[in-house]
C-alpha positions, 0 to 999 in steps of 0.5 A: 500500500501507497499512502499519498497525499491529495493536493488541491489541484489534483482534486479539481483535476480528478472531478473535472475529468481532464487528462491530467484529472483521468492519471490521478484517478489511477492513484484515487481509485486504486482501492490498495492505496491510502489517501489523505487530505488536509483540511486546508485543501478542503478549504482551498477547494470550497473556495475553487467551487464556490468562486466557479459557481460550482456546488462542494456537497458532492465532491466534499462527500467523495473525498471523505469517503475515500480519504482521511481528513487530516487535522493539525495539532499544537507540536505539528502546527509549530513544526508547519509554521517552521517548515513554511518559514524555512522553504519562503526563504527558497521559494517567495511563492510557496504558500502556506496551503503547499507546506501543510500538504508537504508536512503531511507527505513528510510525517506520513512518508507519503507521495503528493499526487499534484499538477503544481509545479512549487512541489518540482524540487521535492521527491515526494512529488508525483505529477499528474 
């Protein structure tokens, strides 16, 4: 088993149905991997949907029952704050949302299923 972390983009991807949606869909709905998903990627894409006029309530659904949510506590929001802080000294553009994601796949010795091009310097990474 494969545990993998679901950016945002690889979401918006997956329920769209592009190309790159059709390659993270062979990671998603492999039944052998496990996937997680920050509540902060949860709140990116309520923000995608709602600014695209779309509504969240069923793909929200889909990705609760195939991923785990994954929650901050104290000790791990200290360390993020740290990892954020020392990959803006690198990367100005990096957000706040991408080192959560990072941090995760890192705790977790999990892949990134993708299609943002900030993750290009880290082997977690697996573009779609």
């Amino acid at each position: 088993m494969t545990t993998y972390v679901v950016d945002a983009s690889a979401w918006v991807e997956y329920f769209s149905g592009s190309e790159s949606g059709k390659k993270a869909a062979n990671i998603i709905d492999d039944e052998k991997n496990k996937l997680l998903t920050t509540v902060i990627t949860l709140a990116e894409l309520s923000s995608f949907f709602k600014r695209n006029n779309r509504d969240f309530e069923k793909e929200h659904n889909n990705i609760r029952k195939n991923s785990k949510i994954i929650l901050l506590n104290e000790d791990d929001a200290k360390e993020l704050g740290k990892l954020h802080a020392e990959i803006k000294i690198k990367n100005k553009k990096f957000s706040f949302a991408d080192s959560f994601v990072l941090f995760i796949a890192k705790k977790h010795n999990a892949k990134i299923i993708t299609k943002d091009f900030d993750f290009k310097e880290y082997k977690e990474a697996v573009f779609i």
